[in-house]
PQR file with spaces between the fields and no chain letter, atoms N, CA, C, O and H, PARSE charges and radii, in Angstrom:
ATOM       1  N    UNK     1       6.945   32.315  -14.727 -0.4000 1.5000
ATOM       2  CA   UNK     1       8.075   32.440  -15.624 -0.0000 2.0000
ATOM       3  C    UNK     1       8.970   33.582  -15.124  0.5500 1.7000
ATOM       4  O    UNK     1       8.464   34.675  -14.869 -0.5500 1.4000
ATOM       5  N    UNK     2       9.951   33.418  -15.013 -0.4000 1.5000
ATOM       6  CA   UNK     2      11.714   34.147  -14.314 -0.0000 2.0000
ATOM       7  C    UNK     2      11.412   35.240  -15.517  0.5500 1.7000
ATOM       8  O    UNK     2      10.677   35.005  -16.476 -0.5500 1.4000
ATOM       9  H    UNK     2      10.362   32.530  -15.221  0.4000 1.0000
ATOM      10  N    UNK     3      12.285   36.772  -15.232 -0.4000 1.5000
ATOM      11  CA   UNK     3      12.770   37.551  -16.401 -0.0000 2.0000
ATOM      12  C    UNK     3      13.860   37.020  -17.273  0.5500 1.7000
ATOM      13  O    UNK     3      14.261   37.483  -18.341 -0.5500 1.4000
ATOM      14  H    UNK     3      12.882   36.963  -14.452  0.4000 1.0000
ATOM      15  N    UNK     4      14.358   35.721  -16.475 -0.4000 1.5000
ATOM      16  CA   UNK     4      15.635   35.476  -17.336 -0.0000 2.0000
ATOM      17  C    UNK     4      14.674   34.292  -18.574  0.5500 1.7000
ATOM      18  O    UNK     4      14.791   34.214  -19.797 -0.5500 1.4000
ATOM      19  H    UNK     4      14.032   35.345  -15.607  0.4000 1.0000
ATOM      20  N    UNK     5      14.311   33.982  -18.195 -0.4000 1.5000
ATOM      21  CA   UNK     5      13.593   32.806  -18.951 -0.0000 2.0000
ATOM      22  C    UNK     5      12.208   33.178  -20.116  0.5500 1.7000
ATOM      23  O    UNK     5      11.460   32.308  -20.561 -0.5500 1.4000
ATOM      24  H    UNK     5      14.216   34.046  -17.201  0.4000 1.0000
ATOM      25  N    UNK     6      12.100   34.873  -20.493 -0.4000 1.5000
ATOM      26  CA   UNK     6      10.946   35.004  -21.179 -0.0000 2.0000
ATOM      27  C    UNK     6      11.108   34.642  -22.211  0.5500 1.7000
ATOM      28  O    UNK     6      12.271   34.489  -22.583 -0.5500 1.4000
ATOM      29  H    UNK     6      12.708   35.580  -20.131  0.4000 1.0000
ATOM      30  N    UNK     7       9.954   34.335  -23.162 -0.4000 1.5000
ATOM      31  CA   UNK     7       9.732   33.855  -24.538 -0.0000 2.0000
ATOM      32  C    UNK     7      10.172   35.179  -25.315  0.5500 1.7000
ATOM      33  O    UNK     7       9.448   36.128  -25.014 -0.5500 1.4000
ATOM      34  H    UNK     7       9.009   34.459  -22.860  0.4000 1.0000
ATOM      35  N    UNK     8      11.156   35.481  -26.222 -0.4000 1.5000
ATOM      36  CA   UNK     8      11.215   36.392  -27.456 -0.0000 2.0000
ATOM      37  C    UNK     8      10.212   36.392  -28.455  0.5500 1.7000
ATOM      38  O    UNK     8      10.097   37.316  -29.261 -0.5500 1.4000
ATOM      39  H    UNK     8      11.744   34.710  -26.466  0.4000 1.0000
ATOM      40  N    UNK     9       9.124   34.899  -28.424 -0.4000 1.5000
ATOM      41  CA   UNK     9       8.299   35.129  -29.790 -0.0000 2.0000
ATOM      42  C    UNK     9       6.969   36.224  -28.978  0.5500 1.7000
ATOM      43  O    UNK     9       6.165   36.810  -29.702 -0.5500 1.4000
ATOM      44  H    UNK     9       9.218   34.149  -27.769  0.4000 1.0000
ATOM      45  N    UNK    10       6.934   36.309  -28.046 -0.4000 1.5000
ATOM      46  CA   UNK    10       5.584   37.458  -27.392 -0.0000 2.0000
ATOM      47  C    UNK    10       6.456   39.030  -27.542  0.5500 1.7000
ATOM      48  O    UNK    10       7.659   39.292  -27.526 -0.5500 1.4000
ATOM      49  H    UNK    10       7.588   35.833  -27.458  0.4000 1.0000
ATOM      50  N    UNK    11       5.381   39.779  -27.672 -0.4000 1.5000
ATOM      51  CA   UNK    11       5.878   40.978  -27.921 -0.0000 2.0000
ATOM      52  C    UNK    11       5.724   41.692  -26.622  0.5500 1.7000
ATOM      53  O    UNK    11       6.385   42.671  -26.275 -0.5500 1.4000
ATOM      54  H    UNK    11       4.404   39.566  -27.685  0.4000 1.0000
ATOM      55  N    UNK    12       5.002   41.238  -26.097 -0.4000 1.5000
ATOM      56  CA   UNK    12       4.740   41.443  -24.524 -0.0000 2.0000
ATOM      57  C    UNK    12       5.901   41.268  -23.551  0.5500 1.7000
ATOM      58  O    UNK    12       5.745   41.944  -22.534 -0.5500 1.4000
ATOM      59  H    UNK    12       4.465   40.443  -26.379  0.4000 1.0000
ATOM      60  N    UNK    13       6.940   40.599  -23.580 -0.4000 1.5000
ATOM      61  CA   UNK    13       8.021   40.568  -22.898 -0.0000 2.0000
ATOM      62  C    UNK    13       9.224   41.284  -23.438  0.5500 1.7000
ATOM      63  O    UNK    13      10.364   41.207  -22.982 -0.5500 1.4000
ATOM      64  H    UNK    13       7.066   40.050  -24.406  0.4000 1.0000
ATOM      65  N    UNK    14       8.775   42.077  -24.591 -0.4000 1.5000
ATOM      66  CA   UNK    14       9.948   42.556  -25.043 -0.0000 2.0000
ATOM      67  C    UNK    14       9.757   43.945  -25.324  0.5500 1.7000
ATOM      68  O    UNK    14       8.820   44.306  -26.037 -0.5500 1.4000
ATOM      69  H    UNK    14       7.849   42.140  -24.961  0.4000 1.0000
ATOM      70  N    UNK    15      10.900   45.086  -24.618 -0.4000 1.5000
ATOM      71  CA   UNK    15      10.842   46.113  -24.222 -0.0000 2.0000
ATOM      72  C    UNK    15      12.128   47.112  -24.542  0.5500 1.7000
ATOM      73  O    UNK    15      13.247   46.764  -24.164 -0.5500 1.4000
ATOM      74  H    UNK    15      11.661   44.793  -24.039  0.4000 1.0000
ATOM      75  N    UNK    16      11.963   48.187  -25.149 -0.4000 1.5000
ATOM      76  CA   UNK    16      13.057   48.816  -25.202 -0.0000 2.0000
ATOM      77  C    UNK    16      13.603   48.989  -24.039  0.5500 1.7000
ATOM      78  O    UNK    16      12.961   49.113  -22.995 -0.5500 1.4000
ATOM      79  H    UNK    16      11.054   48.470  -25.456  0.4000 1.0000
ATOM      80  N    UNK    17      15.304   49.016  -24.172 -0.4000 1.5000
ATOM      81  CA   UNK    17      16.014   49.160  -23.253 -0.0000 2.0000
ATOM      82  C    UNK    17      16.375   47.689  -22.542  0.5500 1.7000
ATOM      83  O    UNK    17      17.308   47.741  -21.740 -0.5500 1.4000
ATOM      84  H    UNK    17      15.826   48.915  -25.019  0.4000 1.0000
ATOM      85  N    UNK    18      15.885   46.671  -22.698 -0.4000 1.5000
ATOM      86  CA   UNK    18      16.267   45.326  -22.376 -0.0000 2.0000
ATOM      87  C    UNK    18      17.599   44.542  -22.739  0.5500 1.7000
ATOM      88  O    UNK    18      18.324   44.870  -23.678 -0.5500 1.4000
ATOM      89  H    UNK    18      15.128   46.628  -23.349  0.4000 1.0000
ATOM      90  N    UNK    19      17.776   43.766  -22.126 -0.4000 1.5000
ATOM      91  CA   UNK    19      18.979   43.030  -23.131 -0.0000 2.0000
ATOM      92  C    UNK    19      18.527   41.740  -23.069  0.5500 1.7000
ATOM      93  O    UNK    19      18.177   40.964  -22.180 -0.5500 1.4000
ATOM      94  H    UNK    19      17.187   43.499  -21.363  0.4000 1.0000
ATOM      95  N    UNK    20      18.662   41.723  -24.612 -0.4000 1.5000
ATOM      96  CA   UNK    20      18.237   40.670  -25.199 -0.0000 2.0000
ATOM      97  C    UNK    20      19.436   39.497  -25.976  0.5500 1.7000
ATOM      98  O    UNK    20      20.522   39.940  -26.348 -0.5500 1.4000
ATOM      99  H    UNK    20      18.946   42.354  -25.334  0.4000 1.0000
ATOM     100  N    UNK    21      19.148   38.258  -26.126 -0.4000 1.5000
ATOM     101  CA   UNK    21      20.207   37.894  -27.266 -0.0000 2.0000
ATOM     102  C    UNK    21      19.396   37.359  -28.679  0.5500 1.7000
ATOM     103  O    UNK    21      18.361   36.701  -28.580 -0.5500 1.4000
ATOM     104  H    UNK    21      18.265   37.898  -25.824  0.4000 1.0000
ATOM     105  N    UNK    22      19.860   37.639  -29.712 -0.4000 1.5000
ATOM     106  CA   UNK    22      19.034   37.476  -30.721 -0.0000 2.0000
ATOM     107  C    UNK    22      19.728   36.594  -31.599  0.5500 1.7000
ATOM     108  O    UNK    22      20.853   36.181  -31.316 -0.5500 1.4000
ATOM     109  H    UNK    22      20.701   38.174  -29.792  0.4000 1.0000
ATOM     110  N    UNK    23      19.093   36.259  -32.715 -0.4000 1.5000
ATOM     111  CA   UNK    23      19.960   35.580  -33.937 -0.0000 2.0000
ATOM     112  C    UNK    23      19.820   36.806  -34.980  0.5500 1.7000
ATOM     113  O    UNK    23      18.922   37.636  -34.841 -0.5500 1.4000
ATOM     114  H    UNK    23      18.179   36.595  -32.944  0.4000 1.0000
ATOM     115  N    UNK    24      20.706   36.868  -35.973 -0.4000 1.5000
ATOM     116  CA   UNK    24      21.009   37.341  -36.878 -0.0000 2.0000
ATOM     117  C    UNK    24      20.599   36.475  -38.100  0.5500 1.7000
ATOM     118  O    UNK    24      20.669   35.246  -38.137 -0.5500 1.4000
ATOM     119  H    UNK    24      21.435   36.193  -36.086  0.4000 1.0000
ATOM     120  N    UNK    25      19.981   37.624  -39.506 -0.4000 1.5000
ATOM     121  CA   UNK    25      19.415   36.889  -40.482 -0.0000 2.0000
ATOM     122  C    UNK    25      20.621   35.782  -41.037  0.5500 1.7000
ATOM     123  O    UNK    25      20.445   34.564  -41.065 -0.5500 1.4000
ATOM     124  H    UNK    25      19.924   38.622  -39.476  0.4000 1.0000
ATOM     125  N    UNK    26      21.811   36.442  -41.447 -0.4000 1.5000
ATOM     126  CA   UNK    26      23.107   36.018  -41.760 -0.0000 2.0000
ATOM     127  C    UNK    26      23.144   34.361  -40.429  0.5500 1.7000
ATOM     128  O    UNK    26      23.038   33.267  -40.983 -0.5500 1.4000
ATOM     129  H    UNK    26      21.954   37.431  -41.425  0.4000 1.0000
ATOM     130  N    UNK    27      23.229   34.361  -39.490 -0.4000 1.5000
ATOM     131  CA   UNK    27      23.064   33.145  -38.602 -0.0000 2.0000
ATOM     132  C    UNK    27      22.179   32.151  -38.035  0.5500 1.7000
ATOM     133  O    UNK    27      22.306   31.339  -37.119 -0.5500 1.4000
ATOM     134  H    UNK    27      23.316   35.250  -39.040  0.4000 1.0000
ATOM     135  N    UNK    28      20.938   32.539  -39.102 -0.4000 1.5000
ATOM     136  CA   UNK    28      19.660   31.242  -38.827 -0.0000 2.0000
ATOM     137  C    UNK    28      20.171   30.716  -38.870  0.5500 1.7000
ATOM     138  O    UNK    28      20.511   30.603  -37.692 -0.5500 1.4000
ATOM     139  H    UNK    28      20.835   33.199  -39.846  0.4000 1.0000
ATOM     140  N    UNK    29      20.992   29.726  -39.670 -0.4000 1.5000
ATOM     141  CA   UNK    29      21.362   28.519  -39.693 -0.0000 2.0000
ATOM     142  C    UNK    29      22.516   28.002  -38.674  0.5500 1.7000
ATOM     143  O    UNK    29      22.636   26.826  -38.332 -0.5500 1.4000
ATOM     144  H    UNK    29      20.717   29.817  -40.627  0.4000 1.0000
ATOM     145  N    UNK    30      23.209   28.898  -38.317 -0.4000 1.5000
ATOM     146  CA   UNK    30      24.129   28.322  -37.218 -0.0000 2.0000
ATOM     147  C    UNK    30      23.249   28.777  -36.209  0.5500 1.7000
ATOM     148  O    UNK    30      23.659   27.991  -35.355 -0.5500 1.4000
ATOM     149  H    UNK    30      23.111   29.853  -38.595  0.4000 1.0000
ATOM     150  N    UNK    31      22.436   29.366  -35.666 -0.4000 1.5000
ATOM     151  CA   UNK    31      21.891   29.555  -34.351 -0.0000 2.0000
ATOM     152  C    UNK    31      22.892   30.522  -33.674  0.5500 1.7000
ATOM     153  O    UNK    31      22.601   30.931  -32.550 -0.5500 1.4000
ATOM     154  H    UNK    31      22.103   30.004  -36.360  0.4000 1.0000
ATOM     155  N    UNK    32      24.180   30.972  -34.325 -0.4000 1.5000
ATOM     156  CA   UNK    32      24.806   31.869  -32.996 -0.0000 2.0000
ATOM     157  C    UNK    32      24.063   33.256  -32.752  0.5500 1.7000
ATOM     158  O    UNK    32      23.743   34.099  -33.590 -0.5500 1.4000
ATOM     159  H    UNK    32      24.417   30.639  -35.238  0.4000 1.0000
ATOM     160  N    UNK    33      23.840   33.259  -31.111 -0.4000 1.5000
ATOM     161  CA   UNK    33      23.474   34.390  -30.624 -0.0000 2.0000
ATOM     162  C    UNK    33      24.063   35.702  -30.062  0.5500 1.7000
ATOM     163  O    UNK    33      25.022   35.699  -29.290 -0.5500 1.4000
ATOM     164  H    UNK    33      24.100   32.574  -30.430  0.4000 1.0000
ATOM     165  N    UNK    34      23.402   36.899  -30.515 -0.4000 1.5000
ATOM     166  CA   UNK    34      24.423   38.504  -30.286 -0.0000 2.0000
ATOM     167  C    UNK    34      23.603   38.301  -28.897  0.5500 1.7000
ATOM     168  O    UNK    34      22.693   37.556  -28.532 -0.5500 1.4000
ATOM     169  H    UNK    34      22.623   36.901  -31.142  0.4000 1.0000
ATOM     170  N    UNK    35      24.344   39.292  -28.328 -0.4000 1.5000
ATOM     171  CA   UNK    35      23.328   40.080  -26.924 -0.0000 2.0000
ATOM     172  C    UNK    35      23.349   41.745  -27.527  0.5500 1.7000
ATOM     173  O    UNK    35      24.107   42.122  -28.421 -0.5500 1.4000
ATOM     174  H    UNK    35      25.083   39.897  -28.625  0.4000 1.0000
ATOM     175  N    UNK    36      22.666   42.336  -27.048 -0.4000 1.5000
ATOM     176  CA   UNK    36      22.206   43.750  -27.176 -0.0000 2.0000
ATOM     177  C    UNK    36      21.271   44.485  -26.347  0.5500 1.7000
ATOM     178  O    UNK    36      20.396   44.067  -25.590 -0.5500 1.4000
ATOM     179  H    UNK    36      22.051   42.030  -26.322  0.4000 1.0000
ATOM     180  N    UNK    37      21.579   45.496  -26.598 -0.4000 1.5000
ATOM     181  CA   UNK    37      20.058   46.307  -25.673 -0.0000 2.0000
ATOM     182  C    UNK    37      19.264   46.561  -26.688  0.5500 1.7000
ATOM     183  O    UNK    37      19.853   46.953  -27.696 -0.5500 1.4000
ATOM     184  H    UNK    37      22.290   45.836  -27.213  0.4000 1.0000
ATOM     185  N    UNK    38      18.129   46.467  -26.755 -0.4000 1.5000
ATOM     186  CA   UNK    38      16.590   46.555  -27.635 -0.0000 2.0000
ATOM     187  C    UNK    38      16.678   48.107  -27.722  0.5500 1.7000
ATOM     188  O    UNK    38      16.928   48.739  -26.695 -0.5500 1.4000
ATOM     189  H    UNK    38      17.652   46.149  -25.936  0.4000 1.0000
ATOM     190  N    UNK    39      16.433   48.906  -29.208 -0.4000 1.5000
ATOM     191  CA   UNK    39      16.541   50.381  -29.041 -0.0000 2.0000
ATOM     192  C    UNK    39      15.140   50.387  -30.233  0.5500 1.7000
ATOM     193  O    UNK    39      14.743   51.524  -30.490 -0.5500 1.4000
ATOM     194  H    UNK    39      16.230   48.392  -30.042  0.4000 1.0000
ATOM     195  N    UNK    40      14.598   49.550  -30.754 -0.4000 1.5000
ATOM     196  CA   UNK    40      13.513   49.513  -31.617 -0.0000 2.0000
ATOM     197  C    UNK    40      12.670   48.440  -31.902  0.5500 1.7000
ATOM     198  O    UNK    40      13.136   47.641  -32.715 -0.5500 1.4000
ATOM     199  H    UNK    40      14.921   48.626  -30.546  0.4000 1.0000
ATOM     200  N    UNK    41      11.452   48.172  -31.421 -0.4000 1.5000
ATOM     201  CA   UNK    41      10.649   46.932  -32.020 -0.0000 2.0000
ATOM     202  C    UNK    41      10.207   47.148  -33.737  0.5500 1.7000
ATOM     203  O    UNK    41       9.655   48.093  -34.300 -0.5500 1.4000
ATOM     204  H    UNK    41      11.072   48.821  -30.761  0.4000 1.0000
ATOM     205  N    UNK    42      10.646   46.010  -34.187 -0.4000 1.5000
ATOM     206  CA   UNK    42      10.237   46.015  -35.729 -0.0000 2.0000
ATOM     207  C    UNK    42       9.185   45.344  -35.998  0.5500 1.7000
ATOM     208  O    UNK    42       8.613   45.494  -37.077 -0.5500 1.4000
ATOM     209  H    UNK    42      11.094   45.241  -33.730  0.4000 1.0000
ATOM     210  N    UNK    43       8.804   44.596  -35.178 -0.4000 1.5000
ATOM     211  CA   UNK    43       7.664   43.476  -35.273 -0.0000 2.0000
ATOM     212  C    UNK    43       6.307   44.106  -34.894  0.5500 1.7000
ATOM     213  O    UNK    43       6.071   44.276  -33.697 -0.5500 1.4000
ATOM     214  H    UNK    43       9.269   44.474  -34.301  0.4000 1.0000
ATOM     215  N    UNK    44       5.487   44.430  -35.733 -0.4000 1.5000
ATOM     216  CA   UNK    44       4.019   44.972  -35.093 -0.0000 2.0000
ATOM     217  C    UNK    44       3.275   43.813  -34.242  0.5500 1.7000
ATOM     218  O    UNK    44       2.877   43.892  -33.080 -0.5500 1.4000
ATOM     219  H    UNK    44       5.678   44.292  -36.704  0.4000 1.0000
ATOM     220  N    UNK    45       3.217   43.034  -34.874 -0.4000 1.5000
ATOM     221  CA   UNK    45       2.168   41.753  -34.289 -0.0000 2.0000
ATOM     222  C    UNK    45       2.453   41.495  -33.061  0.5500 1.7000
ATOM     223  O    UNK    45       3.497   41.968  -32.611 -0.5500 1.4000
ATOM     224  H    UNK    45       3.540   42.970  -35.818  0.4000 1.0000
ATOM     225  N    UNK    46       1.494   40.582  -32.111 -0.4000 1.5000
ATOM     226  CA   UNK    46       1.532   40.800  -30.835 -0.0000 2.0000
ATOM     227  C    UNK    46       2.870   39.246  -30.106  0.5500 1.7000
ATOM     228  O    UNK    46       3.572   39.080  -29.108 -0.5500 1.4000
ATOM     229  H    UNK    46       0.646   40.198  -32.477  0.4000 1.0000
ATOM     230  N    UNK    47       2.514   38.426  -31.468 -0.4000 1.5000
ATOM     231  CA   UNK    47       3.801   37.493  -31.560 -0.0000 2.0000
ATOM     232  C    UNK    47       4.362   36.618  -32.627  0.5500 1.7000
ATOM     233  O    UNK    47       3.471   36.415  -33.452 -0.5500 1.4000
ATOM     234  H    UNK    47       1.944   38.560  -32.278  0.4000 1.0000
ATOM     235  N    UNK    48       5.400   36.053  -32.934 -0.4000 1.5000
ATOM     236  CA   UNK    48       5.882   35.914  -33.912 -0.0000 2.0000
ATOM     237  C    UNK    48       6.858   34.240  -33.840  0.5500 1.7000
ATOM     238  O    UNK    48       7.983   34.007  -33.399 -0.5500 1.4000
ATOM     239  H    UNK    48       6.124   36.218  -32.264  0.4000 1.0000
ATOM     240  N    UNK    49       6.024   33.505  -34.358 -0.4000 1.5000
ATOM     241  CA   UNK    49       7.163   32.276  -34.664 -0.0000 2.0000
ATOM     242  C    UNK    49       8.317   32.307  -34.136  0.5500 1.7000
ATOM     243  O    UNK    49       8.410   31.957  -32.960 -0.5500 1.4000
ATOM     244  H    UNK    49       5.110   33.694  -34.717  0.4000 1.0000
ATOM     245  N    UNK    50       9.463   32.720  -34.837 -0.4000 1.5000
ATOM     246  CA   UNK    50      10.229   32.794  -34.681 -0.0000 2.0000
ATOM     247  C    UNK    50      11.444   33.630  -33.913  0.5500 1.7000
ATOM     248  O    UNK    50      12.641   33.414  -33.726 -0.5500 1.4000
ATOM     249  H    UNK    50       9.388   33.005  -35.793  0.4000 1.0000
ATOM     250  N    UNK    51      10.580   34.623  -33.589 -0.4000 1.5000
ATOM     251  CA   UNK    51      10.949   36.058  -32.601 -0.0000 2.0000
ATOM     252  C    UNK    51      10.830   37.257  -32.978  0.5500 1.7000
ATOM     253  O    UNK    51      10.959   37.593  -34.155 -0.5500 1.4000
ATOM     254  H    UNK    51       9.607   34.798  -33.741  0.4000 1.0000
ATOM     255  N    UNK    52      10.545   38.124  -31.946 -0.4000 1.5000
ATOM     256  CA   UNK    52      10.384   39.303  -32.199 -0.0000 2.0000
ATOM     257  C    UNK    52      11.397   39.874  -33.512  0.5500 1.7000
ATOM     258  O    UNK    52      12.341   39.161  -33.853 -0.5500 1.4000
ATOM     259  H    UNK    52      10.439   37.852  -30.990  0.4000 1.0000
ATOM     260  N    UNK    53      11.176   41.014  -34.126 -0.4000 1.5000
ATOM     261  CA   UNK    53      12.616   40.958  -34.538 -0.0000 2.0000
ATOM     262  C    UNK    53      12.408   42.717  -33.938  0.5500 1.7000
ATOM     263  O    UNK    53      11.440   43.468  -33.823 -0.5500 1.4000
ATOM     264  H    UNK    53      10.409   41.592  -33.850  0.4000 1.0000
ATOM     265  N    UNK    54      13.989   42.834  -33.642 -0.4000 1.5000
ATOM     266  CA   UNK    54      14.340   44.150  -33.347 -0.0000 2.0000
ATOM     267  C    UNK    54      15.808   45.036  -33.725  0.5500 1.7000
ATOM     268  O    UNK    54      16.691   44.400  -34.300 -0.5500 1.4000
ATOM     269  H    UNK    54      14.776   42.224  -33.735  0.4000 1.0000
ATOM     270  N    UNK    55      15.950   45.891  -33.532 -0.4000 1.5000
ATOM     271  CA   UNK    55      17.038   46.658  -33.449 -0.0000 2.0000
ATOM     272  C    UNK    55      17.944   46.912  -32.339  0.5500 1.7000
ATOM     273  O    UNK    55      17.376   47.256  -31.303 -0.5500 1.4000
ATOM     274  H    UNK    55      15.233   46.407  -33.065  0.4000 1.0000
ATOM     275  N    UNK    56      18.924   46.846  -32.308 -0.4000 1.5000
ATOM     276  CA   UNK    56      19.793   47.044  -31.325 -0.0000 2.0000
ATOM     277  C    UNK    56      20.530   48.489  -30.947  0.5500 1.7000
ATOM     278  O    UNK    56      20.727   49.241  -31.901 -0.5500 1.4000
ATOM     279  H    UNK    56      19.386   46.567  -33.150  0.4000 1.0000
ATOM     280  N    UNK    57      20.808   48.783  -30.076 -0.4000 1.5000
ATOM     281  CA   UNK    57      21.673   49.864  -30.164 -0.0000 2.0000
ATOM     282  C    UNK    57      23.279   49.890  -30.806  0.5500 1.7000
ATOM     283  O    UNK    57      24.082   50.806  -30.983 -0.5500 1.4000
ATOM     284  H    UNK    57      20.647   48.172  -29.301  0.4000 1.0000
ATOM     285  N    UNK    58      23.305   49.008  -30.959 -0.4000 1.5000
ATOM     286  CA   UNK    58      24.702   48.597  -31.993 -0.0000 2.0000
ATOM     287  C    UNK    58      23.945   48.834  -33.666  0.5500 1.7000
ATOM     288  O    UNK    58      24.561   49.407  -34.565 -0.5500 1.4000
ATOM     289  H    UNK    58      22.652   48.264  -30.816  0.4000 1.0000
ATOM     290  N    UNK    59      22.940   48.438  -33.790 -0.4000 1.5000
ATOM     291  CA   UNK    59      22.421   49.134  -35.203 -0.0000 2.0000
ATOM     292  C    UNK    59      22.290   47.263  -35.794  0.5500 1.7000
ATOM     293  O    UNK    59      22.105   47.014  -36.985 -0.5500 1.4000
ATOM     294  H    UNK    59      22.439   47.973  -33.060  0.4000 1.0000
ATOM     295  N    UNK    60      22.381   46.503  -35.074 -0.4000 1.5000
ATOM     296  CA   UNK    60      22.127   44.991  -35.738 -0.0000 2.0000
ATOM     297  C    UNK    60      20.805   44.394  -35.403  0.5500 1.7000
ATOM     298  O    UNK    60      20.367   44.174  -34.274 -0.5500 1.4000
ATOM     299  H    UNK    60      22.532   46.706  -34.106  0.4000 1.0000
ATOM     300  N    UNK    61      20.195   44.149  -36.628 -0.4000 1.5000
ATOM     301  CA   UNK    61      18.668   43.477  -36.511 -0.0000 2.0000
ATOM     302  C    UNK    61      18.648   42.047  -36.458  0.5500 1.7000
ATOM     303  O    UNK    61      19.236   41.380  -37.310 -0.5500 1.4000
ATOM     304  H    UNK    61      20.550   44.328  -37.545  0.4000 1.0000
ATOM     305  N    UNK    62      17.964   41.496  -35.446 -0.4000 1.5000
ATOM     306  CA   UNK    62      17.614   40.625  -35.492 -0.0000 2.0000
ATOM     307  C    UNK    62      16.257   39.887  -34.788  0.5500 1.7000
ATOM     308  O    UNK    62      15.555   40.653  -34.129 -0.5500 1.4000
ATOM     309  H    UNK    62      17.486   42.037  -34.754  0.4000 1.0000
ATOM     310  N    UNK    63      15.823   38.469  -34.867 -0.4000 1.5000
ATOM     311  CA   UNK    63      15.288   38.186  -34.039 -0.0000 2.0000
ATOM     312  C    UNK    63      15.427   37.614  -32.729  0.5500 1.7000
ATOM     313  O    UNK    63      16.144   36.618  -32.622 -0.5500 1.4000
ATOM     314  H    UNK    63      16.394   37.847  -35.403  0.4000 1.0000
ATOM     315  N    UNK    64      14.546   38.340  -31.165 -0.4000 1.5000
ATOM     316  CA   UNK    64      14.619   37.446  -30.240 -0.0000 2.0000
ATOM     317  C    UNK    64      14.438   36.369  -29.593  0.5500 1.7000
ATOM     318  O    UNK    64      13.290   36.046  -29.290 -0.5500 1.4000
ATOM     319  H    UNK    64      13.964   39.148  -31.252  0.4000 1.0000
ATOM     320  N    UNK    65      15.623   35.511  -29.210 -0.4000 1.5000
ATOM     321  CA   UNK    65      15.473   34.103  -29.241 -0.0000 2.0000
ATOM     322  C    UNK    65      15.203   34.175  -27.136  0.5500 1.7000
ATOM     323  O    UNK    65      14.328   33.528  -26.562 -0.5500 1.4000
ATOM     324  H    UNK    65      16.556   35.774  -29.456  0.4000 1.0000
ATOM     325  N    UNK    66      15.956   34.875  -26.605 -0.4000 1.5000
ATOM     326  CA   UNK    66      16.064   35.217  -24.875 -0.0000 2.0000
ATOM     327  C    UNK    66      15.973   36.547  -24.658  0.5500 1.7000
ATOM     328  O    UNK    66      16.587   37.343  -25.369 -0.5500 1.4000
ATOM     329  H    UNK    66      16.668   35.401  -27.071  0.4000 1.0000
ATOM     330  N    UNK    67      15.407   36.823  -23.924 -0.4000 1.5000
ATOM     331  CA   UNK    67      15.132   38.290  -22.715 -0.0000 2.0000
ATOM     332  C    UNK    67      15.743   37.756  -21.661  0.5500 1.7000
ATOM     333  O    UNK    67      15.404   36.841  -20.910 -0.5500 1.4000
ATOM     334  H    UNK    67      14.908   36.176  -23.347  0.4000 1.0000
ATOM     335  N    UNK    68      17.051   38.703  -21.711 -0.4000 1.5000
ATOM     336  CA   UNK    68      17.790   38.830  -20.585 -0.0000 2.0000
ATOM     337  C    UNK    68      17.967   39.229  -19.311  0.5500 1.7000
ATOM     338  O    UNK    68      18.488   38.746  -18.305 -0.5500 1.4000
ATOM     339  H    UNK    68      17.326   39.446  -22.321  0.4000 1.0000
ATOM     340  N    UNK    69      17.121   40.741  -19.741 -0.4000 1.5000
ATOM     341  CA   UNK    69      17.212   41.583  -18.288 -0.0000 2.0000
ATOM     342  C    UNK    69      15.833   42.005  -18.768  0.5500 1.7000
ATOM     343  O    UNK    69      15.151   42.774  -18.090 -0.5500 1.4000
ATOM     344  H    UNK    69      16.698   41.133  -20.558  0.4000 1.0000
């Protein structure tokens, strides 16, 4: 598996300082995705359905759907 191609629901591929694109709670339903750099994991568990969820350095939470870099 590529870095561009990791799973967001493992917590294992997801790392502060990454850029990630996530969904927003407000955009489950449309699916549109932010990009961001990861500045906080919120998710304890080692993985998660639906994606990690994290913090951004923009200050917007969401979950990760792609690991970017």
């Amino acid at each position: 598996m590529t870095e561009a191609t990791k799973d967001g629901r493992q917590r294992k591929n997801v790392k502060i300082g990454f850029t990630v694109a996530i969904v927003q709670k407000n955009h489950q339903r449309t699916g549109q995705l932010t990009e961001g750099v990861v500045k906080r994991l919120l998710t304890n568990s080692s993985n998660h359905p639906q994606g990690i969820k994290v913090l951004l350095e923009s200050g917007i939470v969401g979950r990760v759907k792609k690991v970017l870099s």
